[in-house]
C-alpha positions as CSV (number, residue, x, y, z in Angstrom):
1,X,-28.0,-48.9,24.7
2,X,-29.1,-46.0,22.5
3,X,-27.3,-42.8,22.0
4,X,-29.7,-40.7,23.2
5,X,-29.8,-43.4,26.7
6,X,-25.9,-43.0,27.1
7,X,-25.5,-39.1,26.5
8,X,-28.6,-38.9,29.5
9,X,-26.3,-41.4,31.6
10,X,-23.1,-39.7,31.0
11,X,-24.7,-35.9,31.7
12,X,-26.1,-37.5,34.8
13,X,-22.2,-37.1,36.2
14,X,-21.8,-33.2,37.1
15,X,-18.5,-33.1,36.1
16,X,-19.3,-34.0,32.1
17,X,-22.0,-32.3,32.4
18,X,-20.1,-29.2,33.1
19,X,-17.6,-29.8,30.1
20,X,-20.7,-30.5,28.1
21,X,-21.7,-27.2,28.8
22,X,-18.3,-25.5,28.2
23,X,-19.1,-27.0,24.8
24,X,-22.5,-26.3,23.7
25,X,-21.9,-23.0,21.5
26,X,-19.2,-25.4,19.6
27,X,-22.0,-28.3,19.2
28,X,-24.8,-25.7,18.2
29,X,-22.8,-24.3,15.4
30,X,-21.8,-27.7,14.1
31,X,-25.3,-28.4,14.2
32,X,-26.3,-25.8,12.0
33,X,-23.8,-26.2,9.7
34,X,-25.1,-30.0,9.3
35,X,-29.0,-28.8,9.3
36,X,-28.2,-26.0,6.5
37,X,-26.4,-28.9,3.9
38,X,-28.9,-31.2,4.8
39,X,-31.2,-28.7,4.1
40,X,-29.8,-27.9,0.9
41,X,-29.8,-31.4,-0.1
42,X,-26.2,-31.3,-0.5
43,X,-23.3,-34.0,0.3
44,X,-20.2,-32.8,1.9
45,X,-18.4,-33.3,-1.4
46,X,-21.2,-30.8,-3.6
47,X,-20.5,-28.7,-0.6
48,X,-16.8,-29.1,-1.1
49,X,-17.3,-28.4,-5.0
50,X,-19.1,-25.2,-4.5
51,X,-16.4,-24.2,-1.9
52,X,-13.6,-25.2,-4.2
53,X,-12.1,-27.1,-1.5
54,X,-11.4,-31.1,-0.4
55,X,-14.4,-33.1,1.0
56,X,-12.2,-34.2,3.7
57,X,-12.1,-30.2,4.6
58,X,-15.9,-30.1,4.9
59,X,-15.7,-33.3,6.9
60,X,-13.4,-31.9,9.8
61,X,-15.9,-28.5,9.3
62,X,-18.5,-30.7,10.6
63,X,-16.9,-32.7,13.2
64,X,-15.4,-29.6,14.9
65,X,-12.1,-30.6,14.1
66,X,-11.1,-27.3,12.7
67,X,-11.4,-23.5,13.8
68,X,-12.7,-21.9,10.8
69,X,-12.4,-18.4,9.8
70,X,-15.6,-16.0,9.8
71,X,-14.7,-16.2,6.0
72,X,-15.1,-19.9,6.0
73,X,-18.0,-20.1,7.7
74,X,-19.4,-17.6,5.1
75,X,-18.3,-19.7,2.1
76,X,-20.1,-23.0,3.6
77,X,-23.5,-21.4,4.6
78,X,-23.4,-19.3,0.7
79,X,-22.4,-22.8,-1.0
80,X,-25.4,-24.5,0.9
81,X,-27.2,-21.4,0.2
82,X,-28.2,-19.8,3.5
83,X,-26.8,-15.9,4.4
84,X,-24.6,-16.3,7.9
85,X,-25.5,-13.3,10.1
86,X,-24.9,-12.3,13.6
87,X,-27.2,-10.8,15.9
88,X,-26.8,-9.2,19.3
89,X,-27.5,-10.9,22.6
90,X,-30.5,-9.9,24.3
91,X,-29.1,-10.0,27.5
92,X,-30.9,-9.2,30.9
């Protein structure tokens, strides 16, 4: 079974699908943070260089096994270089 074929059979259950949900900001950050070093062309451990950190730090970055600071964030998008901005909701 695919990946792709077991994430569509476990969000067919309402209640992961909910905590899915919950997550989704989490999950779209992370995957920005992966598309900006892939981007870049950049391993985790370049990354880690240009951060002047441990590759292991950039690795737990990526998983979402951390909650960076604003200033981390920062550091990672610069080092891969991309500017990390935040723009208002457009709500309604």
């Amino acid at each position: 079974m695919s990946l792709k074929n077991l994430k569509q059979r476990a969000l067919s259950n309402p209640e992961v699908k909910a905590e899915y949900e919950k997550l989704h900001d989490e999950f779209t950050l992370i995957n920005q943070l992966l598309t900006m070093r892939t981007q870049a062309g950049l391993t985790q451990e370049e990354v880690a260089k240009r951060m002047q950190t441990q590759k292991s730090n950039i690795s737990r970055l990526e998983c979402g096994n951390t909650n960076p600071s604003w200033h981390t964030l920062v550091k990672y998008a610069h080092a891969c270089g991309f500017e990390l901005t935040l723009k208002p909701l457009k709500l309604g």
